[in-house]
PADRENLUM-288147 format. One record per atom (N, C-alpha, C): x, y, z negated; residue in one letter. Coordinates in steps of 0.1 Angstrom, whole numbers, plus 5000, padded with zeros to 4 digits. Each point is the difference from the previous one (the first is absolute). Layout:
residues N
XYZA;...
end
This chain:
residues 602
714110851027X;501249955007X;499949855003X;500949894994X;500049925001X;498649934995X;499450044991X;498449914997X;499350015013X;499950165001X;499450045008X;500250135007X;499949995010X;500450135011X;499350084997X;501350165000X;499550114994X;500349994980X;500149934994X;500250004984X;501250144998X;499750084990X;500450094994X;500550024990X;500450084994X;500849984982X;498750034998X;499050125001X;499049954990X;498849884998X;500749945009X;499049864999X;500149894991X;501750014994X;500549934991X;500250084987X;499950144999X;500150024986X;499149994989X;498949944998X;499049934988X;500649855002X;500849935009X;500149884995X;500449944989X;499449894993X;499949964983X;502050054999X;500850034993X;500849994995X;500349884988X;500949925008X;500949884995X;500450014990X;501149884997X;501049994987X;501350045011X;500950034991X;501150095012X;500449855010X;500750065009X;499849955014X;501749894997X;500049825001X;501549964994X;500750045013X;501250044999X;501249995009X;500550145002X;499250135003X;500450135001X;500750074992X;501350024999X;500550104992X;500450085012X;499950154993X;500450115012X;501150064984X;501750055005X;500350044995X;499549984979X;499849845000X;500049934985X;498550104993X;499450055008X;498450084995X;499249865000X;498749984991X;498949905002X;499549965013X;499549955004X;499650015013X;498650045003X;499650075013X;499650115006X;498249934992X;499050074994X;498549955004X;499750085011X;498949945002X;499250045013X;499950125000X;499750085007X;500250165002X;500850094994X;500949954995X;501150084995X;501650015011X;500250124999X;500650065006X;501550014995X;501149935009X;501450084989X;501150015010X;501050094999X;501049995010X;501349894998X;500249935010X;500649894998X;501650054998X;500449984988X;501150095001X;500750124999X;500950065007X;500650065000X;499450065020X;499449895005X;500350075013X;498550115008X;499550014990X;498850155009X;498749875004X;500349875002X;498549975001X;499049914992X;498850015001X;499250024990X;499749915007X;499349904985X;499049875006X;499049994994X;498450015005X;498849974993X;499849844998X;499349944990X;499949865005X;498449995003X;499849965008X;498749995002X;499449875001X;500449885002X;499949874996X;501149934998X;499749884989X;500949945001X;500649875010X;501550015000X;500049885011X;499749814990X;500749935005X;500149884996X;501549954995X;500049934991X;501549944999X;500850114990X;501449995003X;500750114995X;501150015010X;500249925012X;501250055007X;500350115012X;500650065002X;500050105005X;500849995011X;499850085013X;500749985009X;501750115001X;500550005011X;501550064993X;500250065020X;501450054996X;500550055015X;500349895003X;499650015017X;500749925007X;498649865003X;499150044988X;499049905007X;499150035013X;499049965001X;499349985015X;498650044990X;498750105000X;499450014992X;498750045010X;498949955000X;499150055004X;499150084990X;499550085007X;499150114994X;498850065008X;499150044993X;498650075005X;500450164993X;499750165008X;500450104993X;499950055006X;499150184995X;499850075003X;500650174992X;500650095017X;500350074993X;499550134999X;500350144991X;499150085000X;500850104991X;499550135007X;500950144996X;499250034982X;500550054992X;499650074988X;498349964997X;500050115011X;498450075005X;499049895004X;500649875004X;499349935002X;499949905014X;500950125009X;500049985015X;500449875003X;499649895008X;500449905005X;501150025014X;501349994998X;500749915010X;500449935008X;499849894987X;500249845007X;499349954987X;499549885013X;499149874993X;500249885006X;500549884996X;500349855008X;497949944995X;499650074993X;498449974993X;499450075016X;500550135007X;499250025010X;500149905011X;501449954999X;500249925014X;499949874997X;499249974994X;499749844994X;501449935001X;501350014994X;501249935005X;500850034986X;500149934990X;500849994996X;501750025006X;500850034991X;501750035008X;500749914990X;500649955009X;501549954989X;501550055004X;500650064990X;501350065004X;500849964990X;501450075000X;501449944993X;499950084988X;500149994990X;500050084989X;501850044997X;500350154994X;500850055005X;500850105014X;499049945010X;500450055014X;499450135003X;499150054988X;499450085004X;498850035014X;499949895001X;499149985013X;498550105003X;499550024985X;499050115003X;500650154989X;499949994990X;501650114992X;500249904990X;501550084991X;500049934998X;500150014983X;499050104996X;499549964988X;498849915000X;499449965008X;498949864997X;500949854995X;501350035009X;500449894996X;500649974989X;500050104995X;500750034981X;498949944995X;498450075002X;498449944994X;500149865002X;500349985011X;499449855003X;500549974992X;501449914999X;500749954988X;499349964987X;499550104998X;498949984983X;499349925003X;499549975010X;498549975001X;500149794998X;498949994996X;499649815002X;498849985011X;500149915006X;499449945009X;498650064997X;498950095010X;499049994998X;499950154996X;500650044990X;500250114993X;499850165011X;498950044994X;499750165004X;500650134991X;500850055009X;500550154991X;500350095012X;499750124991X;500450185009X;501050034995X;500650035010X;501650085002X;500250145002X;500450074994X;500150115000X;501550065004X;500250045011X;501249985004X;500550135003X;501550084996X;500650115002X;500649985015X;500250175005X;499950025017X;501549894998X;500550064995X;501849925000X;500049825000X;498849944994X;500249855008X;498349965002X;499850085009X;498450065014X;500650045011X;499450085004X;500450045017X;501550114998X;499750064986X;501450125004X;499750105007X;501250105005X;499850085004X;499650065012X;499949855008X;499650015014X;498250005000X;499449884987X;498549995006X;500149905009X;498349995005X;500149905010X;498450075006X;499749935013X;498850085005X;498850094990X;500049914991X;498650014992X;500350054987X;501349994992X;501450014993X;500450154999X;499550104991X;500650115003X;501449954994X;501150135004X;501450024993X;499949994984X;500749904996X;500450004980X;498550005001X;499449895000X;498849964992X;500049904993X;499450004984X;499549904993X;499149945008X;500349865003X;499049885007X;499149924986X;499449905002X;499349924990X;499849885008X;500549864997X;499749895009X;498949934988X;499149925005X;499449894991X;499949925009X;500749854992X;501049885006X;499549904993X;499449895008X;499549894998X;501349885005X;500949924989X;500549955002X;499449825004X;499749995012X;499549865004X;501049924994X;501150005009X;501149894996X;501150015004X;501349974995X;501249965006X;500649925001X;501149965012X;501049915001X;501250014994X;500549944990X;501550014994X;501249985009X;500850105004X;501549995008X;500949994992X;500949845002X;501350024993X;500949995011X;501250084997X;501250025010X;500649834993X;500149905002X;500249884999X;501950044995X;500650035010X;501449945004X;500550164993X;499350094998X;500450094999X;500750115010X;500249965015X;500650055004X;498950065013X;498749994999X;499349965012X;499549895008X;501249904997X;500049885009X;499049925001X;498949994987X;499349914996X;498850104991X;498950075010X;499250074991X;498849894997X;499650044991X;498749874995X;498850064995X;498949965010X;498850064996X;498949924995X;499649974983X;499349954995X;498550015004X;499449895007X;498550025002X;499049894991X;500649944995X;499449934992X;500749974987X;499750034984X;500649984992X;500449874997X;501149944992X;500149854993X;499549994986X;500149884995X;499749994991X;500949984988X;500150034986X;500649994988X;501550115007X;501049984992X;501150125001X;500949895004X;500149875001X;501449935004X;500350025015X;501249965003X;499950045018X;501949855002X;499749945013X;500949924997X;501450055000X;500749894996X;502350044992X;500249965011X;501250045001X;500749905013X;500149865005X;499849904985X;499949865003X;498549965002X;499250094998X;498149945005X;500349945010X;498949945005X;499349935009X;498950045002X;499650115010X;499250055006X;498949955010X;498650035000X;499249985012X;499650115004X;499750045018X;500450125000X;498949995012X;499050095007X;499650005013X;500650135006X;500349975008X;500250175013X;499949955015X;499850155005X;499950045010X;501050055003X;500849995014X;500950145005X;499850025013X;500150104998X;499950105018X;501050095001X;500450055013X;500450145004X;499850074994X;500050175009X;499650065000X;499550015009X;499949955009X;498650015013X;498649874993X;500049964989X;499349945000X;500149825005X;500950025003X;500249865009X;500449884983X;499449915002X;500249884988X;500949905000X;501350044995X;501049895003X;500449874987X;499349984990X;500249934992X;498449984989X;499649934996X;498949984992X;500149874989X;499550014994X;500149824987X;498449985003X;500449844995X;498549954999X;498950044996X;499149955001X;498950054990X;500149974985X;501149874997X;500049984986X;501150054994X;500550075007X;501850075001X;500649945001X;501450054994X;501249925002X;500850024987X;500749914993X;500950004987X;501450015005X;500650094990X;501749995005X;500750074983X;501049954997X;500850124988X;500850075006X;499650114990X;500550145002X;501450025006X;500649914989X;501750015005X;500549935010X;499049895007X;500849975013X;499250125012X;499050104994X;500050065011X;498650015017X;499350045005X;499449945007X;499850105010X;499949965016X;499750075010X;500950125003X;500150094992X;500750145000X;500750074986X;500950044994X;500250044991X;499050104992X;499150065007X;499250074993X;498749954995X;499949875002X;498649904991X;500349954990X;501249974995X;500449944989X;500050134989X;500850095003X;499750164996X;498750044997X;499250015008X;498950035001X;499249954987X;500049835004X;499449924990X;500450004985X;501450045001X;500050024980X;499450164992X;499450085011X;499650104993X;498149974998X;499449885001X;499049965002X;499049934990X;498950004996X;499249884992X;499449965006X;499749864992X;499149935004X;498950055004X;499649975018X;498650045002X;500050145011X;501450094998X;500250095006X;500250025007X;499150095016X;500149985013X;500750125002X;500850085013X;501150085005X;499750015015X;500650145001X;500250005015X;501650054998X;500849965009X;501450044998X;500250065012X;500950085002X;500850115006X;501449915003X;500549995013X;501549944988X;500750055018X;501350044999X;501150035009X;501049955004X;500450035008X;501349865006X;500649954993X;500550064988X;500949984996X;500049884989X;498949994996X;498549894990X;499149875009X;500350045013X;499549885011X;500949915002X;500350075019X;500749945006X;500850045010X;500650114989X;500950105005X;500450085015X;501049995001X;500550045021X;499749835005X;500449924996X;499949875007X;498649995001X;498950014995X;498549935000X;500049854998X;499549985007X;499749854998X;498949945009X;500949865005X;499649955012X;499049884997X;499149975009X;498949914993X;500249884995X;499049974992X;500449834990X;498449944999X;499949894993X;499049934996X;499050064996X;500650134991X;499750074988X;499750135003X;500950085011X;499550145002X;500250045016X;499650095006X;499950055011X;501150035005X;500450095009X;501650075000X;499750154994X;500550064993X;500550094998X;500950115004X;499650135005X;501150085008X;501150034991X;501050065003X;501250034993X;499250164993X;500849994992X;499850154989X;498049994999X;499549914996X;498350015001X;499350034983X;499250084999X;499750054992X;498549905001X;500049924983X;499149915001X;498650064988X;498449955003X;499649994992X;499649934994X;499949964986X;499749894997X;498650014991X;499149894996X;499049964994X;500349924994X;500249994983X;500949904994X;498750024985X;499849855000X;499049964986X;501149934992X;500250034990X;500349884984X;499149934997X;499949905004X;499249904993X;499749954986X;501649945003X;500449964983X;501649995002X;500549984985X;501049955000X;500349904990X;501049935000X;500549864990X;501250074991X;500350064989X;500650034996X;501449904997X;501450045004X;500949885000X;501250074990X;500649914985X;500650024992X;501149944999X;500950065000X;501249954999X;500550024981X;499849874999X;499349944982X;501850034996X;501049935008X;501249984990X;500950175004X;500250075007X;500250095005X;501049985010X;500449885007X;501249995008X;499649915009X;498750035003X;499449985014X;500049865000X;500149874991X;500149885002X;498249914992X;499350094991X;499149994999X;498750035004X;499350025010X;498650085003X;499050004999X;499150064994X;498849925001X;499050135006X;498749945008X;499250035007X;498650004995X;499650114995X;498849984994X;498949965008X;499249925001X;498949955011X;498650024992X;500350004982X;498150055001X;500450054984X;499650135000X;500550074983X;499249944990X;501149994988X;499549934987X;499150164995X;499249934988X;499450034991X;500550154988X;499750105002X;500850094992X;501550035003X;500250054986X;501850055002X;500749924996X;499549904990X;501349944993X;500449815007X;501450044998X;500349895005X;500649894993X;500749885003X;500749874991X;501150084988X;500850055008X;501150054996X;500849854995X;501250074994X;500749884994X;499649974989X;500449864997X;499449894990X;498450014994X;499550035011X;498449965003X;499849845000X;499049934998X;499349895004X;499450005010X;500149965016X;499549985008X;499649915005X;498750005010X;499449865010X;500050085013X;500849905008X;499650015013X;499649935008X;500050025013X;499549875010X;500850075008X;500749855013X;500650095005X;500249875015X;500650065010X;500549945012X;501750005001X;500549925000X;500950045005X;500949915013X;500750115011X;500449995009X;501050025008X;500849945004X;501449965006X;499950155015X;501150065004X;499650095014X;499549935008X;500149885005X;499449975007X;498349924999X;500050044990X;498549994994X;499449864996X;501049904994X;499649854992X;500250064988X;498949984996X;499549964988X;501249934991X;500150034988X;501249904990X;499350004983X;498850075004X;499650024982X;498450085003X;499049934992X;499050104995X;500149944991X;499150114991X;499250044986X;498750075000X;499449924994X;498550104998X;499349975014X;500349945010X;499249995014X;499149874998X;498849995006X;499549835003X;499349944989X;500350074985X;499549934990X;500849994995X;501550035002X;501050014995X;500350024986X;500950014995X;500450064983X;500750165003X;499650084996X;500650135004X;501049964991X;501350125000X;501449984997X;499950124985X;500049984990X;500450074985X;501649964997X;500250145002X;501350074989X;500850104996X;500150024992X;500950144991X;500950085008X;500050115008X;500950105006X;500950024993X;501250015009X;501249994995X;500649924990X;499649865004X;500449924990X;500849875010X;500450035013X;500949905011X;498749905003X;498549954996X;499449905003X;499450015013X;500950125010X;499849965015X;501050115003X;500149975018X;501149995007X;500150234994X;500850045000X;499950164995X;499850085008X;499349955018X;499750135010X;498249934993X;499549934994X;498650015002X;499750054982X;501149984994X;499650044983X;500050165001X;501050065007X;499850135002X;499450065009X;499249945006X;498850045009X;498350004996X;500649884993X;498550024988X;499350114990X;501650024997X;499950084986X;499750145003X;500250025014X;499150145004X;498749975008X;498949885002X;498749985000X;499150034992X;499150045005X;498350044992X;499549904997X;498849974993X;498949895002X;499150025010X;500149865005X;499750035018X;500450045009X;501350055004X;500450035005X;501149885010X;499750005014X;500749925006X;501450045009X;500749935002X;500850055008X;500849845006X;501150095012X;501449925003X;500950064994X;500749884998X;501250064995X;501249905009X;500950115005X;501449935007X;501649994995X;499849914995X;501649954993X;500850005003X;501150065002X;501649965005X;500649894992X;500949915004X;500349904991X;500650054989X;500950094995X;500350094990X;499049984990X;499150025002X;498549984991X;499749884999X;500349935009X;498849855002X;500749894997X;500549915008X;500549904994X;501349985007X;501050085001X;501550035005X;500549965008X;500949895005X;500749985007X;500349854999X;498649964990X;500049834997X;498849985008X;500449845005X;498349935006X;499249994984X;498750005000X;499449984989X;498549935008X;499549914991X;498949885006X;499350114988X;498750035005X;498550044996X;499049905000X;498750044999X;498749865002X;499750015010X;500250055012X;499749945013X;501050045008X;501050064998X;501449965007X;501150084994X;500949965013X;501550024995X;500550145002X;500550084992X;500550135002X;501450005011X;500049985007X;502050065009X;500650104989X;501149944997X;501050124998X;499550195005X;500450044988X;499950175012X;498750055005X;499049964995X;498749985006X;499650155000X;499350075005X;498950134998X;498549954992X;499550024993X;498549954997X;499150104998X;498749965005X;499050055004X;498849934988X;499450124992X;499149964989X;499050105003X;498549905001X;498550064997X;499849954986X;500050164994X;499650004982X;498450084996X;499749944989X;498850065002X;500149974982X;499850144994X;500350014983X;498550004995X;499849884997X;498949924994X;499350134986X;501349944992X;500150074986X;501150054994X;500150084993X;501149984988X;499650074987X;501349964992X;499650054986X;501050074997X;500350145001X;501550054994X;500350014988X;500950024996X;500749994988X;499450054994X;500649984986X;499950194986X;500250095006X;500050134995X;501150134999X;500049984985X;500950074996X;500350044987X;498650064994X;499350115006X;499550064994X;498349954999X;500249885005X;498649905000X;500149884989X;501049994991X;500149954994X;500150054981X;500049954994X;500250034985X;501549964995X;500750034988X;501250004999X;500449844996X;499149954998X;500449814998X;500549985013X;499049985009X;500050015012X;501250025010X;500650144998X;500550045008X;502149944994X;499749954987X;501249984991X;500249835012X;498949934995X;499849875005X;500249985015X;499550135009X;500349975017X;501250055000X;500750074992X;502150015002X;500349924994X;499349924990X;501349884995X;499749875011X;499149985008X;499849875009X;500550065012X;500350155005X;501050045010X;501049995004X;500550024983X;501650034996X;500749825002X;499149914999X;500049854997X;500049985015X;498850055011X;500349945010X;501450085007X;500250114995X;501550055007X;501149954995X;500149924991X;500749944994X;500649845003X;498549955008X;500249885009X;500750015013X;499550115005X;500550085015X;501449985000X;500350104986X;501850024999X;500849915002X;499249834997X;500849914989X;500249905020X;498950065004X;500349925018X;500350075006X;501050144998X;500650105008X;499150055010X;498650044994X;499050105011X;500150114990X;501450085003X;499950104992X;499550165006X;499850005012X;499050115005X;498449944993X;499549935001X;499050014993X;499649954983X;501249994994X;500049974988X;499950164997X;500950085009X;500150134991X;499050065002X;498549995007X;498750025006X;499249994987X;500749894996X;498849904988X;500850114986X;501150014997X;500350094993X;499050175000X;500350025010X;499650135007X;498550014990X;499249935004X;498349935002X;499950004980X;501049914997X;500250034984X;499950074994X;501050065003X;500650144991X;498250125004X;499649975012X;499250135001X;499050014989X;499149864997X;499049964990X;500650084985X;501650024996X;500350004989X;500750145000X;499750075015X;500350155004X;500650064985X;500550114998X;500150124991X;499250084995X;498850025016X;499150105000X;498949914995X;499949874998X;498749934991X;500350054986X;498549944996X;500550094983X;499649854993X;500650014992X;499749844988X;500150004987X;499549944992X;499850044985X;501949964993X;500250044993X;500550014988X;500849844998X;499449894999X;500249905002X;500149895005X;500150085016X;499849925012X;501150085005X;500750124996X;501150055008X;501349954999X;500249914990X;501349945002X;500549895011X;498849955002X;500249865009X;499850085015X;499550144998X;499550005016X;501050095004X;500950034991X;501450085002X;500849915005X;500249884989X;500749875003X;499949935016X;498950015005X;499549965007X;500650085015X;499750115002X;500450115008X;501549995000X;500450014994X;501949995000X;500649865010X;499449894993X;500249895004X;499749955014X;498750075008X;499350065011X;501650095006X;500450084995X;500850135009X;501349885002X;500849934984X;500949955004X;499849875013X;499249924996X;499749935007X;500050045026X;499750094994X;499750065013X;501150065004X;501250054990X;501350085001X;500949895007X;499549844990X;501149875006X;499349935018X;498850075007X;499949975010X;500450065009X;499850184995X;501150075006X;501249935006X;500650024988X;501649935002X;500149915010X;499549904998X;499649865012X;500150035015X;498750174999X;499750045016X;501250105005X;501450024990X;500750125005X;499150154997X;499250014993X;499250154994X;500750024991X;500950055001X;500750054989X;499850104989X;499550075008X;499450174999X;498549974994X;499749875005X;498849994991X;500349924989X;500849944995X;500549954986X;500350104993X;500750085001X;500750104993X;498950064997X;498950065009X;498850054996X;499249974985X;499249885004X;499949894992X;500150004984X;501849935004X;500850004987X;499950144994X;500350105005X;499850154996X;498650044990X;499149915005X;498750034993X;499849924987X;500449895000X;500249874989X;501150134991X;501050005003X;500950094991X;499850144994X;498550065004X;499650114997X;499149974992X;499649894998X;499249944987X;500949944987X;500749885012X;501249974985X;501449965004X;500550164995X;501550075004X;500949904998X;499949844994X;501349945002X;499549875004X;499249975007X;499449865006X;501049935008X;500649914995X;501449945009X;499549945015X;498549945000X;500449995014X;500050095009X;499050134996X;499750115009X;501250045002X;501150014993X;501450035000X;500749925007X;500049874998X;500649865009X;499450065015X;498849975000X;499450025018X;500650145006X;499950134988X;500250075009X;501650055007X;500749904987X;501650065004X;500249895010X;499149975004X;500049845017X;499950095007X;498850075000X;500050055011X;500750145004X;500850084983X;500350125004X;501649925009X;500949904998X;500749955004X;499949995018X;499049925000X;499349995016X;500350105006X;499550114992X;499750195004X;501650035002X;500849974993X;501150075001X;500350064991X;499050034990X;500550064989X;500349954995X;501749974995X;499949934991X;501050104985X;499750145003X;500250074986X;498749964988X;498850005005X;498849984995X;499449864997X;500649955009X;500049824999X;500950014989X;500949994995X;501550014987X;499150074987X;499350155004X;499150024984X;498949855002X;499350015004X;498949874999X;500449874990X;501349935010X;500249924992X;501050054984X;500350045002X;501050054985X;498550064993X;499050044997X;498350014998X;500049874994X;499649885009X;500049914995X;500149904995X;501949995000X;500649924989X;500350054985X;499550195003X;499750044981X;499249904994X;499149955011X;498549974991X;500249855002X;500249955007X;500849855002X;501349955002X;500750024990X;501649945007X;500349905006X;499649884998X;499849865003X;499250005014X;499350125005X;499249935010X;500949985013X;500049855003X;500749935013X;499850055008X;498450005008X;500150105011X;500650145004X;500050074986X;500150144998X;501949965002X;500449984993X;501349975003X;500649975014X;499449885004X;500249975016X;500050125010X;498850075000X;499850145008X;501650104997X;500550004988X;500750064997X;501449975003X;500249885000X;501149985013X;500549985010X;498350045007X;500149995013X;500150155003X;499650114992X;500050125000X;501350074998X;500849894994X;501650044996X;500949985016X;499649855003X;500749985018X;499750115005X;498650094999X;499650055013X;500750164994X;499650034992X;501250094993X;501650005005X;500549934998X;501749955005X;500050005017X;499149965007X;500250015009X;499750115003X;498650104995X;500350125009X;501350094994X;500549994990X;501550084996X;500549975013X;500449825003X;501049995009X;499750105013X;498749965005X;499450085011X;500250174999X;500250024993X;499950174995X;501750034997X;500849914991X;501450065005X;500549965011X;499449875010X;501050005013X;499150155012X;499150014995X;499350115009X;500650144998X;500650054986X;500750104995X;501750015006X;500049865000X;501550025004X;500149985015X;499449915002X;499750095023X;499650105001X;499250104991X;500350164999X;500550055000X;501249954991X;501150104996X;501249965011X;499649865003X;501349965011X;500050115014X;498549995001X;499750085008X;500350155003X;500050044987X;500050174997X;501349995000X;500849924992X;501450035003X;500750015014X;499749885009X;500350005014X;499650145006X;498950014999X;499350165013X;500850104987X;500550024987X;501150124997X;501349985006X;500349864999X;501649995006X;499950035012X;498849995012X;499650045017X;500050155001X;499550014991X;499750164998X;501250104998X;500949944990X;501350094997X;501250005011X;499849835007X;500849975013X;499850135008X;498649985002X;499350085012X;500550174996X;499950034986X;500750134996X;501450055002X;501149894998X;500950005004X;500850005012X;498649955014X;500450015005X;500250105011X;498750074991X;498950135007X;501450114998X;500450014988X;500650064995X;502050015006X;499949885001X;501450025014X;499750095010X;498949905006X;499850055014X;499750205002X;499250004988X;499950185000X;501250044997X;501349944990X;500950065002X;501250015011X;499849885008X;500850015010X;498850115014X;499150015001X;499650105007X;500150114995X;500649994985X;500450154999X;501350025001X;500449895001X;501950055007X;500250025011X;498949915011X;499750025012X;499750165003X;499150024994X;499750174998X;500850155005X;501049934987X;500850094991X;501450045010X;499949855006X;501749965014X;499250115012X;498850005002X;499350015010X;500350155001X;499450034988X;499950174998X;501950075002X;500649904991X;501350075005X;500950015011X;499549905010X;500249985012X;499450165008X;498549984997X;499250185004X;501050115000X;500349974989X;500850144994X;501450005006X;500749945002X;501149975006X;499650045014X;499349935008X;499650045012X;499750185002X;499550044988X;499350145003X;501350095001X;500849984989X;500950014996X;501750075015X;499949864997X;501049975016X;499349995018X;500050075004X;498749975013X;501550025009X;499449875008X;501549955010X;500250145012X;501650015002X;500650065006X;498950065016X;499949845009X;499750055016X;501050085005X;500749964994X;501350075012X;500050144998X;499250064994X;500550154999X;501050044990X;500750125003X;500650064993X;499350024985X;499950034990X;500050034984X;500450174998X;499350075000X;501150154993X;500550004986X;500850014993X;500850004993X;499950124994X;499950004987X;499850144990X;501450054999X;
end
């Protein structure tokens, strides 16, 4: 066959037998060795394997598959052969193009890969035959899978079919914010060339879109490296209008079905670091492994930085420069470039674009080579030298880990005392984790690291409070109180916040909790008076709300009994109306006037 013209099953069955073949499962069986035979399934056909292919991936419906194959009755009789007519075929898999149990075989197969098909008349010729084809005959194909083209329906609707002719590389493909380089071709369908890119391409992101709605589409189903021929229909072009000529493309007829020839070159992966689209960064050359700064890492950078209109106001690390060292998340720079760091590799470079939100607000600010404007956007080339990340808990020993929550708990403590209570409660957070529950610690190291942890929750309960988290104080406090059931501040903080909350049934146990255990305590008292106003007021609020209920209910009874009263006339006087009416009838029936005639007389 495909070695050579004319090849047979017995030309392949002494070939050495392998270690099983990686990628084939047929119905979760091992996979096939060489000259072994088994029915694929449930469906009547039989696959010999007679060589192996390469790889493990397999072709599917719907792809484009070329093949070498010859076919032949039971007995031996030859049919058809694409081996006699020196011509390989490529057809649709699925369509049944030659029958369409081969195209069930094909499917199994890997690139390269020789196997005999044994195929029932019901997906063969059937009960017609074909010249050479008696009626209900078992056929036998042996199919040399050369290669295929992968079809994806893109858009899913037809609009945008995509035919893989060249693979990409690694599994990433770009997001909607990349920055793509792309080469294509487009033509008609008469062949005529109405648009083309350079030789070095052309760069555009995804989300602003480029040329036709169906390249940007196109392009996010793609990897690096990955060449396409695309399919695409009016509706994905350039619809009923077409499009009339430019710099850039030819004219275009209305309703025109385009082809295109579209390479991925590369792409710049672009992050949106803060999640509210005011931070972004643009990866320009990938760091070193997986791991990155994270927060409260030590870092060095080098860096550019630049105004939108592109002056300069600051390097680091450029010229011979001093590169820039400092602690993530610790405010020692502007917070669109601290949190753009902290997701860098080593070596890894990038831009990053600051909205002023991030950068330096809505004040002028003087740098070392110029003056920031008010409101500025800024533009930073970073390049992550080094860093050193933190501990984790579980890289340390229990001294250790005692010693990094009590210098945590101390720097959250300074935070508190200059109202940076979002990130005091960070430094709590960061505390308490080293002195976790789920750490284990000896016997005489558990008192302090208990002590320690409480002081960590309350501590973090009073930033709450600060931020309006109410729900997270009460939490908090909740947990301090499930260790030690009458701790007056957990009690003080949390009847603050159950107060806040509204509750103040639960706010009233808290504090009455904690003047058993402290009578004297001033603060605890204070809370408690203010618990008593807010108490009195909602009575007031609750009896004047009761009694515009009832003022209320009373009014619509007194409307209601009016309205009965008056329902109740009125039906009585239409029943006297009635009653006059009916006797009037009766009288009338009664007496029926003269007309001038005589009366006979009994």
């Amino acid at each position: 066959m495909g070695v050579e013209k004319g090849t047979r099953e017995s030309d392949t069955e002494h070939e050495e037998d392998l270690d099983e073949e990686p990628g084939e499962v047929i119905e979760s069986a091992p996979p096939l060795k060489v000259g072994e035979e088994r029915e694929l399934g449930n469906s009547g056909i039989k696959k010999k394997l007679l060589k192996r292919g390469l790889g493990w991936e397999t072709p599917e419906f719907n792809d484009e598959v070329t093949v070498h194959y010859v076919g032949t009755l039971l007995d031996g009789t030859k049919f058809d052969s694409t081996i006699d007519r020196d011509s390989s075929v490529t057809m649709k898999l699925g369509q049944g193009e030659v029958v369409a149990g081969l195209d069930h075989g094909i499917i199994t197969m890997k690139k390269g890969e020789h196997a005999l098909f044994t195929l029932p008349p019901e997906l063969g010729f059937g009960v017609a035959g074909r010249d050479t084809v008696p009626a209900n005959s078992f056929v036998r194909f042996e199919v040399e899978l050369v290669s295929w083209i992968k079809v994806v329906d893109v858009s899913k609707d037809g609009g945008i079919i995509k035919k893989i002719v060249e693979k990409g590389e690694k599994h990433e493909r770009p997001g909607d914010l990349d920055e793509v380089l792309v080469k294509y071709q487009v033509a008609l369908s008469d062949g005529t060339i109405v648009a083309k890119t350079p030789e070095e391409g052309i760069e555009f992101y995804v989300k602003d879109g480029h040329l036709c709605a169906a390249l940007p589409k196109a392009t996010m189903t793609m990897k690096r490296g990955e060449k396409v021929k695309l399919v695409v229909q009016p509706q994905y072009a350039f619809g009923q209008e077409g499009k009339d000529a430019s710099d850039a493309i030819h004219p275009v007829p209305p309703n025109s079905t385009l082809q295109i020839d579209l390479e991925l070159i590369s792409f710049k992966p672009v992050i949106d670091v803060t999640g509210d689209a005011k931070v972004f960064k643009k990866i320009m050359k990938e760091g070193e492994g997986s791991l990155v700064a994270n927060e409260g890492a030590s870092v060095t950078i080098s860096y550019t930085a630049r105004l939108e209109d592109g002056a300069v106001f600051e390097r680091k690390g450029i010229d011979d420069g001093q590169p820039l060292q400092f602690i993530t998340d610790e405010e020692q720079v502007i917070a669109g470039l601290d949190r753009a760091v902290a997701t860098m590799k080593k070596g890894e470079r990038a831009i990053l674009t600051v909205k002023p939100e991030y950068g330096f607000g809505n004040i002028e600010t003087k740098r070392d080579l110029a003056i920031v404007p008010p409101s500025s956007i800024l533009v930073y080339e970073v390049e992550m030298l080094d860093f050193i990340k933190e501990k984790k808990p579980w890289e340390m020993n229990n001294q250790e880990k005692i010693k990094a929550a009590e210098t945590k708990k101390e720097e959250g403590n300074l935070l508190f005392k200059s109202g940076k209570y979002l990130r005091a409660g960070k430094k709590y957070d960061k505390a308490a984790s080293y002195v976790g529950e789920e750490e284990v610690f000896g016997d005489d190291e558990q008192k302090l690291v208990t002590a320690l942890r409480v002081t960590c929750w309350l501590n973090k309960a009073a930033c709450s409070l600060k931020l309006n988290d109410f729900k997270g104080a009460i939490k908090l406090c909740s947990k301090v109180l499930d260790i030690e059931f009458y701790n007056v501040k957990a009690l003080y903080r949390r009847a603050q916040a159950l107060i806040e909350a509204a509750d103040l049934v639960s706010a009233d146990m808290d504090i009455k909790k904690a003047l058993e255990v402290d009578p004297h305590n001033r603060e605890v008292k204070l809370i408690q008076k203010t618990l008593k106003q807010l108490q009195a007021e909602s009575n007031k609020r609750d009896a004047k709300l009761y009694a515009n209920m009832f003022e209320h209910m009373t009014k619509q009874t007194s409307v209601v009994t009016k309205k009965l009263k008056v329902e109740k006339a009125d039906d009585d006087m239409k029943n006297g109306e009635a009653v006059a009416m009916e006797m009037e009838n009766v009288a009338d029936s009664s007496y029926p006037p003269d007309n001038g005639k005589a009366v006979d007389s009994c």
